[in-house]
MARBA-3410 file (N, C-alpha, C, O; in Angstrom, 1 decimal):
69
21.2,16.5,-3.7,20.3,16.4,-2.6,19.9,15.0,-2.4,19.7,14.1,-3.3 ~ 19.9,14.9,-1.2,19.8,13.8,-1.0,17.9,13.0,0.0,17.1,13.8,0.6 ~ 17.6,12.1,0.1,16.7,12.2,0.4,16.5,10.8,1.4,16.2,9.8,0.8 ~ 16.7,10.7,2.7,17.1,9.8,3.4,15.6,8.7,3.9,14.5,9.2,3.5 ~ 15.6,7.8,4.4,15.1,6.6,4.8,13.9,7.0,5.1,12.8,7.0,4.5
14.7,7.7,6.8,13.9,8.3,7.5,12.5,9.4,6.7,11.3,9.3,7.1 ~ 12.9,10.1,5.9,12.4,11.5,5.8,11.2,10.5,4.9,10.0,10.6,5.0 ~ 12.1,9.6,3.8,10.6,8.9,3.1,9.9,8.6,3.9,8.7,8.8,3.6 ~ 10.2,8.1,5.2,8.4,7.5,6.4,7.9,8.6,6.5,6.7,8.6,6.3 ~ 8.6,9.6,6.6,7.7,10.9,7.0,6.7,11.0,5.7,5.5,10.8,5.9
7.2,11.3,4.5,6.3,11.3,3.5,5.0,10.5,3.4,3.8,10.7,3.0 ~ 5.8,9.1,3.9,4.8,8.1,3.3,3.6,8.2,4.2,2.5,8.1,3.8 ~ 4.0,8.3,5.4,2.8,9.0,6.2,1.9,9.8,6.5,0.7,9.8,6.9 ~ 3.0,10.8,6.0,1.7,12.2,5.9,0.7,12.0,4.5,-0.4,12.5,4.5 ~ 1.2,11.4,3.4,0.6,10.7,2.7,-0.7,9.9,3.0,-1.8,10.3,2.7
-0.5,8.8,3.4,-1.6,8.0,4.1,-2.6,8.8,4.5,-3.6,8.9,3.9 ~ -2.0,9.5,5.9,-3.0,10.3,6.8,-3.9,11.1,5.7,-5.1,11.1,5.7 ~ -3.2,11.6,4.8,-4.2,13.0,3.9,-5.2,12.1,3.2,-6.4,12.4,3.2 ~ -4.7,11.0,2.5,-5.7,10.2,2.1,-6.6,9.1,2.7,-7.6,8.6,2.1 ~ -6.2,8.8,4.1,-7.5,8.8,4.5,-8.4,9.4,5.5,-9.1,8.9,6.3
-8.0,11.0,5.2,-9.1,11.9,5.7,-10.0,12.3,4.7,-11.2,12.3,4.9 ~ -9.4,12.6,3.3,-10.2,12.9,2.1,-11.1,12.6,1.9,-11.3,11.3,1.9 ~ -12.3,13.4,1.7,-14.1,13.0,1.0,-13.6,13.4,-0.2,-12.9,14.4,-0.4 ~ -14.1,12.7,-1.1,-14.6,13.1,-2.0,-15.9,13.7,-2.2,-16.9,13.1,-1.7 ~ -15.9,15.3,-3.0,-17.3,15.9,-3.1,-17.2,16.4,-4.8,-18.0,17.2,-5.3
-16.3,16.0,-5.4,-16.4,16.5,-6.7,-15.2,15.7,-7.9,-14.7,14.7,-7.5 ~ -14.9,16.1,-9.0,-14.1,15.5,-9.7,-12.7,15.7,-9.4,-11.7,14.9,-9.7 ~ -12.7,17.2,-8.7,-11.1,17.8,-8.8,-10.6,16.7,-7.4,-9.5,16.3,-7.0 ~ -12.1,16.6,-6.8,-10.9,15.6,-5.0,-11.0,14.4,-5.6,-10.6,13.6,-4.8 ~ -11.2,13.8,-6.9,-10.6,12.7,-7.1,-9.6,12.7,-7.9,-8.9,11.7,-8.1
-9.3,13.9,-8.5,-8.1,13.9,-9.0,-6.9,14.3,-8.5,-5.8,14.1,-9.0 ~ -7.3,14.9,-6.9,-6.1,15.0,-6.4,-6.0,13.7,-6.1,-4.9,13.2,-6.4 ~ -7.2,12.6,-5.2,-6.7,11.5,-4.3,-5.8,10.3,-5.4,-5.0,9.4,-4.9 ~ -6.0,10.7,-7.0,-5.7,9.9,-7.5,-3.6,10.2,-7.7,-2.7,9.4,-7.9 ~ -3.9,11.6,-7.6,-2.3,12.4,-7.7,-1.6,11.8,-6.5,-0.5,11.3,-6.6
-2.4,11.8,-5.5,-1.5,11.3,-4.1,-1.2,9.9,-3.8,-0.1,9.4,-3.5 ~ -2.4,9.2,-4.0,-2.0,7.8,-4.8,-0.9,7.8,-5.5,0.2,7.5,-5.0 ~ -0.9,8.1,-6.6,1.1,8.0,-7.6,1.7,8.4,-6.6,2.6,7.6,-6.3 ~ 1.4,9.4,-5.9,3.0,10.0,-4.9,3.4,8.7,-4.0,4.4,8.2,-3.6 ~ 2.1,8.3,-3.8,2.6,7.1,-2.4,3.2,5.9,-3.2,4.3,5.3,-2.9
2.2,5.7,-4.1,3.3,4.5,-4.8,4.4,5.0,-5.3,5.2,4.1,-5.6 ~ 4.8,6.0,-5.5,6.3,6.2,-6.3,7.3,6.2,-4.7,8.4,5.8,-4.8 ~ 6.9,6.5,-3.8,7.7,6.8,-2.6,7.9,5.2,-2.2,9.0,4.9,-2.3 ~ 7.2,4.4,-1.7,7.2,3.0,-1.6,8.3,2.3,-2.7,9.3,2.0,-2.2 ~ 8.2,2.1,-3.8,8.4,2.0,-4.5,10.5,2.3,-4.2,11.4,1.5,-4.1
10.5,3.7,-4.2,11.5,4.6,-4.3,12.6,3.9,-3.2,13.8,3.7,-3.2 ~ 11.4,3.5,-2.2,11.9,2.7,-0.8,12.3,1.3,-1.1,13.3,0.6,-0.7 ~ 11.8,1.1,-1.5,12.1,-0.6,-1.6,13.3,-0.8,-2.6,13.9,-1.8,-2.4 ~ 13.6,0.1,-3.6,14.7,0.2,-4.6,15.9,0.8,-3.8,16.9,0.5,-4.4 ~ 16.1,1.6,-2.7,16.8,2.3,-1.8,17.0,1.7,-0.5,15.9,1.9,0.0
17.6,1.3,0.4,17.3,0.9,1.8,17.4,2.2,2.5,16.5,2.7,3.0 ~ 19.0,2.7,2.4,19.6,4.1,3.5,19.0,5.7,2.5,18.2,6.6,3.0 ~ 19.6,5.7,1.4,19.5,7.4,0.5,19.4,7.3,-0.8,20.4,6.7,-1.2 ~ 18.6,7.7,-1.6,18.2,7.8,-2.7,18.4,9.7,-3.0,17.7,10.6,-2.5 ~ 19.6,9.5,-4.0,20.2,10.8,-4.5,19.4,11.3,-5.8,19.1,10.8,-6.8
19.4,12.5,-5.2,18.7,13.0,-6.3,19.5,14.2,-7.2,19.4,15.4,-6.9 ~ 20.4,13.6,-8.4,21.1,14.4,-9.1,20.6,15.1,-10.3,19.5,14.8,-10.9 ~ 21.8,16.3,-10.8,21.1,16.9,-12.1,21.0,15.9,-13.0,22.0,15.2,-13.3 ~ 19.4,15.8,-13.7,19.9,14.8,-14.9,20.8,15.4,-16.4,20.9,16.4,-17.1 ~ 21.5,14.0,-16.5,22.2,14.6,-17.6,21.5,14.5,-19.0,20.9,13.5,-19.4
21.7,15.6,-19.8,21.6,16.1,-21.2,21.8,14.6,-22.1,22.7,13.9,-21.8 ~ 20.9,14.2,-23.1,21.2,13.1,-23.5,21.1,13.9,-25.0,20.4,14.9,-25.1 ~ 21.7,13.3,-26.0,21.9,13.8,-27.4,23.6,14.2,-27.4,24.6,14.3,-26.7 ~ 23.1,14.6,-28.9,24.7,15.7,-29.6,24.7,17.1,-28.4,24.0,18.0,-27.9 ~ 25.8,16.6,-28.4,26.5,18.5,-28.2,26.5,19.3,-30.0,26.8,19.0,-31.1
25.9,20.9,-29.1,25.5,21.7,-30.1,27.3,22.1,-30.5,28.2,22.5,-29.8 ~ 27.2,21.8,-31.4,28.9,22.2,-32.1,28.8,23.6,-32.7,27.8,23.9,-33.4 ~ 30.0,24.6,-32.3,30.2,25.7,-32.0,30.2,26.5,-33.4,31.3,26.1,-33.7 ~ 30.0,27.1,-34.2,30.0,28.0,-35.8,30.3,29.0,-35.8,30.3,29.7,-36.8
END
């Protein structure tokens, strides 16, 4: 899967917008604003390391293979 240029603006926007409509009225709306915050920096972030598509593959298995008995 792949995750294109374009589709990051869309993120990073609807991003923004949610955060700056957000009140905070308790601990849990700062823990989401603080969750959405990471999302936005990791997508910027994601952007600037990517220009066109940033692939998102299975990661692979790191260690021994289980040997067969």
């Amino acid at each position: 899967m792949a995750l294109l240029s374009r589709h990051m603006d869309a993120l990073i926007d609807i991003l923004e917008n949610k955060l700056s409509d957000m009140l905070v009225w308790n601990g849990e709306d700062r823990k989401e604003i603080v969750t959405f915050k990471s999302c936005l920096d990791e997508l910027q972030t994601m952007k600037l390391d990517n220009v066109d598509v940033i692939a998102f593959g299975s990661a692979k298995k790191r260690g021994r293979r289980a040997s067969a008995a």
